[in-house]
C-alpha atoms as one frame of an Amber mdcrd trajectory, in Angstrom:
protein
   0.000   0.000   0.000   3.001   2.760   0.839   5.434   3.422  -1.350   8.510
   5.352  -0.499  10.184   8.037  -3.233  12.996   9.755  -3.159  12.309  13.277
  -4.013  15.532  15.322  -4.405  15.695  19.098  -4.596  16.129  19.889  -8.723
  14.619  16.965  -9.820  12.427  17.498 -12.769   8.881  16.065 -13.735   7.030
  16.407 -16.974   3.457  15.982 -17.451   1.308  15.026 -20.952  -1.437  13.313
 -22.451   0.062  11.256 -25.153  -2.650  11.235 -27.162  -6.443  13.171 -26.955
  -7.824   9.728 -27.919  -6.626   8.296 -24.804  -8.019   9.588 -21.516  -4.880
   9.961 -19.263  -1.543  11.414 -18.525   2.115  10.159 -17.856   4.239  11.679
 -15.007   7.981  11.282 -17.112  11.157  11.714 -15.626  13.746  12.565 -18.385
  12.438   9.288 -21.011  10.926   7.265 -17.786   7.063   7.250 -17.290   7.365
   7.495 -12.752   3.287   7.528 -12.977   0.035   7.783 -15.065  -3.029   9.399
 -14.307  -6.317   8.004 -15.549  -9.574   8.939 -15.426 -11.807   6.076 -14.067
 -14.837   7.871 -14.078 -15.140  10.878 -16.466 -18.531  12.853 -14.924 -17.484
  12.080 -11.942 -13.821  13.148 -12.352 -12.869  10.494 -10.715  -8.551   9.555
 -11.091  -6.310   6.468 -10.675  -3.144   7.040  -9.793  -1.109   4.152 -10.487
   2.795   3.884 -10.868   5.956   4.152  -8.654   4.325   6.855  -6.537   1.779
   3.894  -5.356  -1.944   3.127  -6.443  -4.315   5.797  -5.537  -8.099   7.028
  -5.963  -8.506  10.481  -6.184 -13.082  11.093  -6.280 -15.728  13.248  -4.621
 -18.017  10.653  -2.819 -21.345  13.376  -4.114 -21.142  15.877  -7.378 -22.891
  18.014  -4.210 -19.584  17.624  -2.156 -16.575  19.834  -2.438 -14.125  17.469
  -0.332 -12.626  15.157  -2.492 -11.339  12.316  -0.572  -8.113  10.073  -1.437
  -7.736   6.180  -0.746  -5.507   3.629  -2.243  -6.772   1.301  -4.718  -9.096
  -1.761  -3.359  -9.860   0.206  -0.019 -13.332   1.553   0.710 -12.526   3.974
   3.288 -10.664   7.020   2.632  -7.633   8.098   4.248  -6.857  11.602   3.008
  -8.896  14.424   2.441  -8.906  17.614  -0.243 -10.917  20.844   1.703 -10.542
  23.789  -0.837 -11.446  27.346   0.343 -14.730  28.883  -0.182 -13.383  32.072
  -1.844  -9.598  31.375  -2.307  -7.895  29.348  -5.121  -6.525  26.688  -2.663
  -7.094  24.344   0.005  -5.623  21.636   2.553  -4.823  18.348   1.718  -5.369
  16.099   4.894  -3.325  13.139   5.715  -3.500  10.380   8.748  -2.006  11.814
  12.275  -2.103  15.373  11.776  -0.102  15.661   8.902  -1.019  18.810   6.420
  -0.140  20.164   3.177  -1.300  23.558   1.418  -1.750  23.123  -1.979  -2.034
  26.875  -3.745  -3.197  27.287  -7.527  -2.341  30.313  -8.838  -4.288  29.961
 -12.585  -4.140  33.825 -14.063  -0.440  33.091 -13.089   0.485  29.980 -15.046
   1.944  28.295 -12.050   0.805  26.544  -8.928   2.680  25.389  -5.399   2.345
  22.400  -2.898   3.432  23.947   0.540   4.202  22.348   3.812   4.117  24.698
   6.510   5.394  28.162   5.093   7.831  26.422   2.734   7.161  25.587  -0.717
   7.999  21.892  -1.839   6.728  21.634  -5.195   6.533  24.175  -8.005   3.841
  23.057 -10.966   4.777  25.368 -13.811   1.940  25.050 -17.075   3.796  25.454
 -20.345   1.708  25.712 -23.613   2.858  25.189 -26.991   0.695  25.024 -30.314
  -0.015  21.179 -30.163  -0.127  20.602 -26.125  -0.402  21.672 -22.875   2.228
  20.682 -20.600   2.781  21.352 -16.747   6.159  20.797 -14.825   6.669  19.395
 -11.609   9.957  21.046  -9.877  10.789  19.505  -7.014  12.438  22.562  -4.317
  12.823  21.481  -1.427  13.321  17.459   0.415  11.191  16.590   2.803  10.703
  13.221   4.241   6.879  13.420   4.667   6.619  13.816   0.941   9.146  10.947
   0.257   6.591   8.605   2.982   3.631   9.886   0.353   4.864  10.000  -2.617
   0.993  10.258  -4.580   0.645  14.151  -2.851   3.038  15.044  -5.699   0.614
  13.927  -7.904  -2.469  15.538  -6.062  -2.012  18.905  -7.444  -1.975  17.513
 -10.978  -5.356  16.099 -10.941  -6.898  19.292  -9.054  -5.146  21.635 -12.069
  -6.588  19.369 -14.360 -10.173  18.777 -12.926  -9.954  22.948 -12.491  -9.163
  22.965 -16.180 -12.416  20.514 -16.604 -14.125  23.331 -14.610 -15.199  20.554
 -11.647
């Protein structure tokens, strides 16, 4: 159920959709697909995270919910939790024994952050071209909680892409 990573300050993630046929998108490192992303259930928005970052559900238990709750794969219960803010562009993403991360978008800005405490881990940087839409992962700081939960990394992909969905 938990993998470990090894996130590294520098190290550099790209993410695409191969293909607009195909309903999901790879997490590369340099050549190496590290994760994919794939929509399970499409009105739902509903994600499967599955890869060396572990085997997670990311879903909103009711379209009338705005928590969207976390679980790895073949579990009923969740374990994590997504609370965005009412009027802010942002939220808390709640783990087991206390542990919190801030996840900020930023969308006029082109660029979004995963925060723990006041220090920013993760830098998600949207590039464009003609043919696709790409976003960045740049990992800034190490930090061991992120290395125990490797799958928050990938949090603030699907909520850029749901936002993006407009869910």
């Amino acid at each position: 159920m938990k993998k470990e990573y090894k996130f590294e300050k520098g190290m550099q993630f790209t993410i695409s959709q191969p293909s607009l046929i195909r309903n999901y998108l790879e997490i590369k490192r340099s050549d190496e697909t590290v994760a994919i992303l794939k929509a399970i259930n499409l009105f739902k928005n509903d994600v499967l995270l599955e890869g060396e970052w572990g085997e997670w559900e990311f879903y909103r238990e009711s379209v009338l919910k705005s928590e969207i709750s976390i679980r790895p794969c073949g579990y009923e219960l969740p374990t994590a939790f997504f609370q965005k803010e009412f009027f802010n562009c942002g939220g808390t993403l709640k783990l087991p024994r206390g542990l919190h991360f801030y996840i900020q978008l930023h969308p006029f800005k082109k660029y979004h952050e995963l925060l723990y405490g006041n220090e920013r881990l993760i830098l998600y940087k949207q590039k464009s071209s003609i043919k696709k839409k790409k976003l960045e992962i740049i990992i800034e700081k190490e930090n061991d909680k992120l290395n125990k939960n490797p799958w928050v990394a990938a949090f603030p992909v699907y909520l850029i892409q749901a936002s993006r969905n407009n869910l």
